[in-house]
C-alpha positions as CSV (number, residue, x, y, z in Angstrom):
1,X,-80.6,-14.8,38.9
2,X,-77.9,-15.7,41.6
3,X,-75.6,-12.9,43.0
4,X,-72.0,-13.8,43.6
5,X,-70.4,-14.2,46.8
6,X,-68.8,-10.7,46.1
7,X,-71.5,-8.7,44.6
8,X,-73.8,-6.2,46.6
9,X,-75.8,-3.8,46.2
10,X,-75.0,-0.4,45.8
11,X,-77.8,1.1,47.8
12,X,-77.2,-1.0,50.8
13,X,-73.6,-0.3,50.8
14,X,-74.1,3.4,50.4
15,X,-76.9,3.3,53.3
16,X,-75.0,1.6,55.7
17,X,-71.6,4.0,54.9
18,X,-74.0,7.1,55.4
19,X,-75.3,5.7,58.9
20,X,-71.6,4.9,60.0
21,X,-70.5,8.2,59.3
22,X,-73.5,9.9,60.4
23,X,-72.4,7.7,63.8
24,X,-68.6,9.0,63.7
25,X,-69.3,12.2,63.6
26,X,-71.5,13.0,66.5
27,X,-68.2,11.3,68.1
28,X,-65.5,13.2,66.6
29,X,-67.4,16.3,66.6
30,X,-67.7,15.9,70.4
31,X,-64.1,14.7,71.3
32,X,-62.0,16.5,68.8
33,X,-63.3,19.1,67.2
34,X,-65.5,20.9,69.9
35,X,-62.6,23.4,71.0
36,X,-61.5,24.6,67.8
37,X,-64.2,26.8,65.3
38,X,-62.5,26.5,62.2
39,X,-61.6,23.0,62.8
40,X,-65.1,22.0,63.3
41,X,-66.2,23.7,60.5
42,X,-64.5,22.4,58.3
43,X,-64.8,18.9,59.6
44,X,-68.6,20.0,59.6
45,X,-68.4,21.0,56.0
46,X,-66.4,18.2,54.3
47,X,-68.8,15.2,56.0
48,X,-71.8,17.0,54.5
49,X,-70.6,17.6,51.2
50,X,-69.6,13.7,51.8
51,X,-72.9,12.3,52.2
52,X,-74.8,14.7,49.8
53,X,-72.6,13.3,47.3
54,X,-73.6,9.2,49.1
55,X,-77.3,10.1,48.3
56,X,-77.5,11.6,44.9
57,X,-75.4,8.4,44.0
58,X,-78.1,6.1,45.9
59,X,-80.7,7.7,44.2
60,X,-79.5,7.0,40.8
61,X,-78.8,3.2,41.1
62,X,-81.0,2.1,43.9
63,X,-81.3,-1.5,42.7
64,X,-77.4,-1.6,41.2
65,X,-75.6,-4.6,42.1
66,X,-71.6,-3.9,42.2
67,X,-68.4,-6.1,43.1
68,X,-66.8,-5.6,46.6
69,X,-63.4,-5.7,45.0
70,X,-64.3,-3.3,42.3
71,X,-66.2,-0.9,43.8
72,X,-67.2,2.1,41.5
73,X,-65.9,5.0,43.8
74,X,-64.0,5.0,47.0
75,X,-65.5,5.7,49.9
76,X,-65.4,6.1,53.9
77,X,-63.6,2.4,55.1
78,X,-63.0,1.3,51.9
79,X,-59.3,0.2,50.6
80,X,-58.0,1.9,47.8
81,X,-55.3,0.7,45.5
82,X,-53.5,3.2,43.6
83,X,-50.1,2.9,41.5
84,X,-47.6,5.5,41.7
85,X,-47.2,7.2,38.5
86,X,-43.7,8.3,39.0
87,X,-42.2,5.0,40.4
88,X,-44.6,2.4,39.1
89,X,-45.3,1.5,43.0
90,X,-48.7,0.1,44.2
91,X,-50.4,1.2,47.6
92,X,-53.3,0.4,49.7
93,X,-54.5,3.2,50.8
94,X,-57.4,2.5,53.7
95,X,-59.9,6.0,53.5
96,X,-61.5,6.2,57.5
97,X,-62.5,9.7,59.6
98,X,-60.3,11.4,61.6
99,X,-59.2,9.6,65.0
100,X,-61.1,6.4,63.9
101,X,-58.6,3.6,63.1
102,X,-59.4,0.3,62.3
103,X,-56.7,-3.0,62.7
104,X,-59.1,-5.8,61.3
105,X,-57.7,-4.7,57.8
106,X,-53.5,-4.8,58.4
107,X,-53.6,-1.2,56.6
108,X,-52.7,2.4,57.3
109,X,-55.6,4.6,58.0
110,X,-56.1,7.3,55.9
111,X,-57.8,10.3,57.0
112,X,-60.6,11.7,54.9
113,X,-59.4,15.2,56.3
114,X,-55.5,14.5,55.1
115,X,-54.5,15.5,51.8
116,X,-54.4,11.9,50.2
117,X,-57.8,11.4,51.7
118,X,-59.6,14.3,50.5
119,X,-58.2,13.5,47.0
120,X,-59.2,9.9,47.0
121,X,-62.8,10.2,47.9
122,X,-65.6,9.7,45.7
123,X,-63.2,9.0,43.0
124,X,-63.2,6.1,40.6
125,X,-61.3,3.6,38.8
126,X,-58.5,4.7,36.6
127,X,-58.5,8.4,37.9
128,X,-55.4,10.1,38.2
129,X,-54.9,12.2,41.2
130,X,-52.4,15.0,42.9
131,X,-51.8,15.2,46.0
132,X,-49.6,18.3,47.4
133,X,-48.3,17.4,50.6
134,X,-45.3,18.5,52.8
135,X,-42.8,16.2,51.4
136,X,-43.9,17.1,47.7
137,X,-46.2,16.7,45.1
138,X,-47.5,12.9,44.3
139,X,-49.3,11.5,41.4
140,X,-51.7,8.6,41.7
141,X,-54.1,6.4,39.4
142,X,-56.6,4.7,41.0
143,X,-56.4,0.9,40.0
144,X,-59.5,-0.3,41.9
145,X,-61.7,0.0,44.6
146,X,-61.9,-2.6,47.7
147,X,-65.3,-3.1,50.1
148,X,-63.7,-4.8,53.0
């Protein structure tokens, strides 16, 4: 059986998402997060908790195919659209690490260690989400999930 243009598999993705971040970290850990303990820590803390949660998912579909534009749970570099719930307004949200940006997409970085990033990760299609930030309280449902 043929695989579309779009489809992948899950595995691969997954695999390759772990080795970036394992990558970015070594980087970020060095230039920005070496002075401050807590910072680090937590930094330290939220990318493991990210990629035990990468491999208990690649262990449990390691031959899964999956669409790149409907991926089943956002992760690092992927785009996220979410609507709004209060104003009916679609965004693209695109999830990267700290300090990292990334221009070949046209989109707003997202920090996994921001609010908005923390809440979208590892989440799936049709989730609702709240995000308490500064400005107020916002309320998101994930629409889909984009592999760029």
């Amino acid at each position: 059986m043929c695989k579309s243009m779009q489809s992948v598999e899950l595995s691969e993705v997954l695999a390759e998402n772990m080795q970036r971040i394992n990558e970015a970290k070594e980087t970020l850990f060095k230039e920005y997060f070496s002075e401050n303990v807590e910072d680090s820590f937590e930094f330290e803390f939220l990318v493991r908790e990210y990629i035990e949660t990468i491999k208990k998912h690649m262990k449990k579909g390691s031959k899964e195919t999956v669409e790149k534009d409907n991926f089943p749970f956002a992760i690092l570099w992927s785009i996220v659209e979410a609507q709004d719930i209060d104003n009916m307004e679609t965004h693209r949200f695109y999830i990267c690490p700290p300090y990292l940006r990334n221009n070949d997409t046209g989109l707003d970085c997202v920090s996994m260690t921001s609010p908005l990033g923390r809440a979208l990760l590892l989440k799936k299609a049709d989730q609702v989400i709240t995000v308490n930030v500064p400005q107020g309280t916002f309320n998101y449902r994930i629409k889909r999930i984009i592999i760029p």
